[in-house]
C-alpha positions, 0 to 999 in steps of 0.5 A, a space after each residue: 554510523 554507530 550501533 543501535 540496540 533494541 533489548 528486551 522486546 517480544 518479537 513477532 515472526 510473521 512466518 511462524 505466528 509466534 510471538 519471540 519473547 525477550 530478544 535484542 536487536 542490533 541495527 548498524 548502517 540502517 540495517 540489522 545486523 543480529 536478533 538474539 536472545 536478550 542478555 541481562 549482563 549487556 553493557 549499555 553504558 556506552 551505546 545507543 539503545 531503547 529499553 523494549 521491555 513489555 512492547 511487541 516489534 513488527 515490520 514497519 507497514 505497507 499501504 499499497 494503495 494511496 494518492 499521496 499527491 492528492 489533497 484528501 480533504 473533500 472541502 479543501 478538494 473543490 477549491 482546486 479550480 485548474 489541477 492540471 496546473 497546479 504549481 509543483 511546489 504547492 503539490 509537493 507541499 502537499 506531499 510531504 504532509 500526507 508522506 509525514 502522516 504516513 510515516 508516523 502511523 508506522 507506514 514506510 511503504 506506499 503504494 501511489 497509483 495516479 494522480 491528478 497533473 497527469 500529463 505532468 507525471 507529476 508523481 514521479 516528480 515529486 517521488 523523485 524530489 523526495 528521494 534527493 533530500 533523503 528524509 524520513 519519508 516512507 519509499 514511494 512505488 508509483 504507476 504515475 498517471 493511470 491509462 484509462 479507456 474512452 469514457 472512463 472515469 476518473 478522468 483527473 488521474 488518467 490519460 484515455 487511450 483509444 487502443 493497444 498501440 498507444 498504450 504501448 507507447 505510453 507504458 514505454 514512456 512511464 517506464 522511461 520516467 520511473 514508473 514502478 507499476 502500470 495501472 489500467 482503468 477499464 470500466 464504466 465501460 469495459 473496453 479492452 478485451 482480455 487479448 489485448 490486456 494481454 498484449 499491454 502486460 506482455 510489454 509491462 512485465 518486459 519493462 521490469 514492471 508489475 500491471 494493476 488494473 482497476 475494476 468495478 465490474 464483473 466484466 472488467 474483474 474477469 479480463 483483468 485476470 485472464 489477460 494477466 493482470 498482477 493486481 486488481 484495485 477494489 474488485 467488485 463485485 466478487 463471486 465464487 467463479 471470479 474468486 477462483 478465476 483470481 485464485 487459478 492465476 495468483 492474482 493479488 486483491 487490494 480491496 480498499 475495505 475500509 474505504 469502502 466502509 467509510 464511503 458508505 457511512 453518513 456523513 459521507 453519503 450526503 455528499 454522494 449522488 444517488 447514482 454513485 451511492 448505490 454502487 458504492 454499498 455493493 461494494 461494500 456489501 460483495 467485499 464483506 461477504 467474499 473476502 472471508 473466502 478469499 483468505 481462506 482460499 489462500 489468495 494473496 491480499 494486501 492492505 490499501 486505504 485509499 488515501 488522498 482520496 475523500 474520505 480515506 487518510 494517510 492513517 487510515 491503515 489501521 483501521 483497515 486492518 482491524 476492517 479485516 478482522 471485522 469479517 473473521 480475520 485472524 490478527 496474523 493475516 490481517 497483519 501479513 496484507 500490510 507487511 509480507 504478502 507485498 512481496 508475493 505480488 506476481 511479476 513484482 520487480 526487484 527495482 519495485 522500491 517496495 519490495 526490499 520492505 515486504 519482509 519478516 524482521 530477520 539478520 541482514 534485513 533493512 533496520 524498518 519497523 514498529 515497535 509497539 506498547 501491546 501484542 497485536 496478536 491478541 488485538 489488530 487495532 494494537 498496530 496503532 499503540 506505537 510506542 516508537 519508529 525505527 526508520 533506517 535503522 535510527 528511532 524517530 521517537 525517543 530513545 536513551 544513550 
C-alpha cells in the first residue's frame, strides 16, 4: 500500500491539551508511520496527500454506548410486529445504514450492548458479517443479548435469568460466540445481590471480558460497584456516597447525557407515559447536577448516545460532547470520553476490538482520525465541522495526488 501524507495541520495531543501547530503525517499500511514538524521543501508531486493547512487533527471518536441493530426511528420502530424473527438480511440492512451513519459523523468505534433477536445472538452475527466484507464500517465490540433478572425491563434486548448458575452458563456461551462485554440489567427490580454480581464478574474477567451493568437505581448503582462491575450504563440516580463508592473502585460511568436531555424534550414526551416520564427527568436532573463532581473527581467517563434506540441517532455523539460541556466541562475532557478514556476501562481486554482505538495520535498508532475545519478546543461542537475521514490509513473525503 503506497504512503499517505497529511501536511501542514494542527495537531491535538490529548495528553498534553496542546494544540501542535504545523505538522505531517505519513500514514502507510493503515497505520502511522511518523508525525514531525511540517517542511515547507516536501515534495509532493508524486504522492498521495491532503493539504492540512487551517484544520485541526484528532483521534477518530468512540460511542461506547449504542444499539446498532435496532431501527432508531419510533414510528418505523412499531411496524416491527415479530423481532424475534426478523429475517437477518433485512436486520443487517439496517445495520449497515446506522454503521455508515456512524462512520461519517467520525465514529470509528461503537459500543453495542443488546439487541433485539436476542435468542439469535444476532449482533455478533451481524458483527461478524461485517468484519468478512471488510468495509468502511466502524469496529463493533458487543455484549451480544443482555442478562436480565425476572421481571426486568427491556424484555426485547435480554435473556431473563432466575440465578448465578445460569448466568454462568449463559456468559460462557457469549464468550464462545464472540462476545466483547457482558451487560447485566438489574432493576426494576434489583435482584442479584452484590455477592453474586460478584460470582458473574469473576467468571467474565476469567473469559477475557469486561462486565457492564445497567442501573436505574440507587440500589442497583450500589451492587453494580461493590460486586465489581467494569461500567455502569445510565447511572441514576447519583449521590455523593454513590460517586465515591464508583470513584474508590474505578468504575467507569457511560451517562447517556443527551439521551437523557432529548427524552425529556417535547416532542418526545407526547409518546411517553406518565409513569416512565417522571423517571426519565430524574435522570436527566441527577446527571446534570453530579457529573460536574464526577469529572472533578477524576472518575473515568465516556461518551455513549444511545442510538438505535428512540430518540437517539448514530450522529447524535456530538452532541453529547457539547451535553458535557453544557455542565462546565472543559472542551478536553469532553473530548477524551470519546476517544482516550476508552482504554481506561477496568479489566478491558486487549481482544476488546475497541481498545486498539482508544488513543492519542502517535507514531506506530492505527492511521484513524478526524480531520477537522475548526480547533475543537476552543468549541466542542467544532467535532462536527469534519472537513475529511482518515479511515485505515486512506481519506474517505477528497484528497489530491
Amino acid at each position: 500500500m503506497s504512503n499517505f501524507t497529511i501536511f501542514n495541520i494542527n495537531l491535538i495531543n490529548l495528553e498534553t491539551g496542546k494544540d501542535i501547530p504545523r505538522q505531517d503525517i505519513l500514514m502507510k499500511g493503515g497505520k502511522i508511520i511518523s508525525i514531525e514538524d511540517s517542511n515547507k521543501k516536501s515534495d509532493l508531486s508524486n504522492i498521495r496527500y491532503i493539504d492540512g493547512t487551517n484544520c485541526w487533527v484528532i483521534p477518530g471518536l468512540i460511542d461506547s454506548h449504542v444499539h446498532f441493530t435496532e431501527e432508531g426511528n419510533p414510528a418505523l420502530n412499531e411496524l416491527r410486529k415479530d423481532i424475534h424473527h426478523e429475517q437477518m438480511d433485512t436486520i443487517y440492512t439496517r445495520c449497515v445504514y446506522n454503521l455508515r451513519s456512524a462512520i461519517t459523523s467520525g465514529i470509528i468505534g461503537v459500543r453495542d450492548l443488546g439487541c433485539s433477536g436476542h435468542t439469535r445472538f444476532v449482533s455478533i452475527k451481524v458483527k461478524e458479517r461485517i468484519e468478512r466484507i471488510r468495509g468502511c464500517f466502524p469496529s463493533i465490540a458487543t455484549s451480544g443479548p443482555a442478562i436480565v433478572s425476572p421481571c426486568g425491563h427491556h424484555e426485547d434486548f435480554s435473556i431473563e435469568i432466575k440465578d448465578v448458575d445460569r448466568c454462568i452458563v449463559l456468559i460462557h456461551k457469549l464468550a464462545n460466540a464472540g462476545a466483547s462485554m457482558i451487560k447485566l440489567i438489574n432493576d426494576f427490580p434489583v435482584i442479584f445481590s452484590p455477592g453474586q454480581i460478584k460470582e458473574m464478574t469473576k467468571e467474565a474477567h476469567k473469559m477475557k471480558m469486561s462486565f457492564s451493568i445497567h442501573a436505574f437505581t440507587p440500589e442497583g448503582i450500589e451492587n453494580a460497584v461493590l460486586g465489581g462491575a467494569d461500567t455502569i450504563e445510565h447511572a441514576s440516580p447519583l449521590s455523593d456516597y454513590l460517586l465515591e463508592l464508583i470513584k474508590k473502585n474505578h468504575v467507569t460511568l457511560i451517562p447517556t447525557l443527551y439521551c437523557s436531555e432529548i427524552t425529556c424534550e417535547y416532542d418526545y414526551r407526547c409518546l411517553t407515559p406518565a409513569k416512565y416520564m417522571q423517571s426519565f427527568l430524574e435522570w436527566r436532573d441527577s446527571l446534570r447536577k453530579n457529573l460536574p463532581n464526577a469529572f472533578a473527581n477524576g472518575i473515568n467517563i465516556l461518551a455513549g448516545t444511545d442510538a438505535g434506540i428512540p430518540p437517539s441517532s448514530f450522529s447524535d455523539i456530538h452532541k453529547e460532547l457539547i451535553s458535557y460541556t453544557n455542565l462546565g466541562i472543559s472542551p478536553l475532557d469532553a473530548l477524551k470520553t470519546a476517544t482516550v478514556n476508552y482504554s481506561k476501562i477496568k479489566n478491558v481486554s486487549n481482544n476488546d476490538p475497541l481498545k486498539k482505538h482508544s488513543t492519542d495520535l502517535k507514531k506506530g498508532g492505527l492511521a484513524n482520525f478526524i480531520i477537522l475545519s475548526e480547533n475543537p478546543l476552543e468549541n466542542i461542537s467544532n467535532t462536527s465541522k469534519i472537513n475529511n475521514i482518515i479511515f485505515n490509513g486512506r481519506p474517505l473525503m477528497h484528497y489530491r495526488y
